[in-house]
C-alpha positions in Angstrom: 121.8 91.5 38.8 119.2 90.8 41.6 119.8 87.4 43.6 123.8 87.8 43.7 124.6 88.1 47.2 127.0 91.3 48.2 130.1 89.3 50.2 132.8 91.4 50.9 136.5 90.3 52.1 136.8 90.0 55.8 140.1 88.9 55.5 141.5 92.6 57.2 138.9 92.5 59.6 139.5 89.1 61.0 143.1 89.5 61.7 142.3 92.8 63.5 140.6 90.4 65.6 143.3 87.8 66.0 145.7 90.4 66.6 143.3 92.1 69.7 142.7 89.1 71.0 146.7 88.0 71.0 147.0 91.6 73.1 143.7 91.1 75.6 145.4 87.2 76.1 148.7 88.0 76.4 148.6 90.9 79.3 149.2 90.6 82.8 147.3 92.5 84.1 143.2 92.1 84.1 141.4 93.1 81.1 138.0 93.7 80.4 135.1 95.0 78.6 132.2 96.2 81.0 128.8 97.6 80.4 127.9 100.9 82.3 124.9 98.6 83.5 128.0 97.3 85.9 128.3 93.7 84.4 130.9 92.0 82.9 130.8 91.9 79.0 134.6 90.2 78.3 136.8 89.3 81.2 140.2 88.1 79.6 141.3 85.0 81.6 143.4 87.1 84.4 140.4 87.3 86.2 140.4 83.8 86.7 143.7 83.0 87.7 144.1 86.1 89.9 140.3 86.2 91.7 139.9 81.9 91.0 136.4 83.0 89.5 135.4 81.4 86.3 134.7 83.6 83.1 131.1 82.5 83.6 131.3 83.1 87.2 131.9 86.5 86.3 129.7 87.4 83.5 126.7 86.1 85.5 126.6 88.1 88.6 126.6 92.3 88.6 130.4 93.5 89.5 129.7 95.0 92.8 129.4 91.5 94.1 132.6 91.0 94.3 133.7 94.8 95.3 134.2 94.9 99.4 131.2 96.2 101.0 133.8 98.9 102.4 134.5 99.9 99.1 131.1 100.0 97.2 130.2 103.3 97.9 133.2 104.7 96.4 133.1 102.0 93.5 129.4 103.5 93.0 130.6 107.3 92.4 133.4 106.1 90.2 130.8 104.3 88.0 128.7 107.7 88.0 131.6 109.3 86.8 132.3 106.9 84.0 128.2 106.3 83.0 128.8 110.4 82.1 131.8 109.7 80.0 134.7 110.6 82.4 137.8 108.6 82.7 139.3 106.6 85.2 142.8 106.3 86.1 144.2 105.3 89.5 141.3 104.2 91.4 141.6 101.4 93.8 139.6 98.9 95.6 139.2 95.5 96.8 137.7 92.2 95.0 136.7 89.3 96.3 138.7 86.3 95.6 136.4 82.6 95.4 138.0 81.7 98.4 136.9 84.8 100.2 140.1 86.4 100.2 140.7 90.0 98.6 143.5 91.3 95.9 143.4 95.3 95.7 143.5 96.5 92.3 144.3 99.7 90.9 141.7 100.6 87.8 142.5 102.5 84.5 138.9 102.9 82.6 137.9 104.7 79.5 133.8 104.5 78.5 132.7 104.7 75.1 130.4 106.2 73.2 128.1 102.9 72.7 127.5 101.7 77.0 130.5 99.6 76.8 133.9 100.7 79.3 137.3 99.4 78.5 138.9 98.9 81.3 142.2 97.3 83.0 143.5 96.7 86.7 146.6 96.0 88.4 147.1 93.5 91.3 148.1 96.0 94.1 148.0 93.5 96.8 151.6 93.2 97.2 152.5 96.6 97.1 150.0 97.7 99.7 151.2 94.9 102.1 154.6 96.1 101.3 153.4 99.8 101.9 151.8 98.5 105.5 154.5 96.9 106.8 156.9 100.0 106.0 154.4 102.1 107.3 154.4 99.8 110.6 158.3 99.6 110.8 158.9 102.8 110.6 156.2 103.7 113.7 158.0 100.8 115.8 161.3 102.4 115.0 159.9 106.0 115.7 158.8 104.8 119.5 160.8 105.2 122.2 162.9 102.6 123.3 160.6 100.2 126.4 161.9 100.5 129.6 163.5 97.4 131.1 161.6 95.3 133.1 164.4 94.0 135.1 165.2 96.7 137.5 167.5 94.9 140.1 170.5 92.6 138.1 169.1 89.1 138.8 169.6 85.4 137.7 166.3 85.9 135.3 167.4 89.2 134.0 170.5 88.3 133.2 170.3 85.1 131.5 
């Protein structure tokens, strides 16, 4: 029977689909799909509402753009590592917001066998300010107490 096409049920295979996409729209945190070539391949829409970059915006432009220059460097040798097939958990760095601002995110990235990296990062912003200002806190606490710059009781000092 030559001329019959060969169509075979996608029926399974489209609500695999449906049900990863539900998933990579549904999380909090940001979700991706990046090429060891260091683009964007699939950001889910996290991105935009956390950095205020569109999905274009993002696919367009090479990721270290929007890394910190303070930060690159170690952003490089973690995309070494995963270009050789290592995993990444626990990495942080910065990313630059469209209004020039920067969230810290905290990375979890897995590379596959094809170029492609599954990855996903947590907004740390809030916990490192958090972090800072404990950190600060506890110096200004740790000090020893000024001395008084009122010497002699007077009207001033004493009012």
């Amino acid at each position: 029977m030559q001329g019959i096409p060969n169509f075979r049920d996608i029926t399974d295979r489209k609500a695999l689909e449906e049900e990863r996409e539900g998933f990579f729209q549904l999380s909090l945190d940001l979700l991706c799909v990046a090429g060891v070539d260091g683009r964007f391949r699939r950001p889910n829409s996290v991105w935009e509402t956390t950095l205020g970059w569109s999905i274009e915006e993002l696919c367009t432009r090479p990721l270290m753009d929007f890394v910190h220059p303070d930060d690159v460097e170690a952003t490089a040798r973690e995309g070494v590592r995963l270009a050789a097939g290592r995993v990444v958990v626990h990495f942080e760095n910065r990313y630059r917001c469209k209004d020039g601002s920067y969230r810290w995110l905290q990375w979890a990235c897995i590379p596959t066998s094809n170029g492609l990296i599954y990855a996903c990062a947590h907004d740390v912003t809030g916990e490192r300010a958090t972090a800072e200002r404990d950190r600060l806190l506890f110096l200004a606490s740790s000090l020893p107490p000024r001395p008084s710059t009122c010497f002699l009781p007077t009207s001033s000092c004493l009012a």
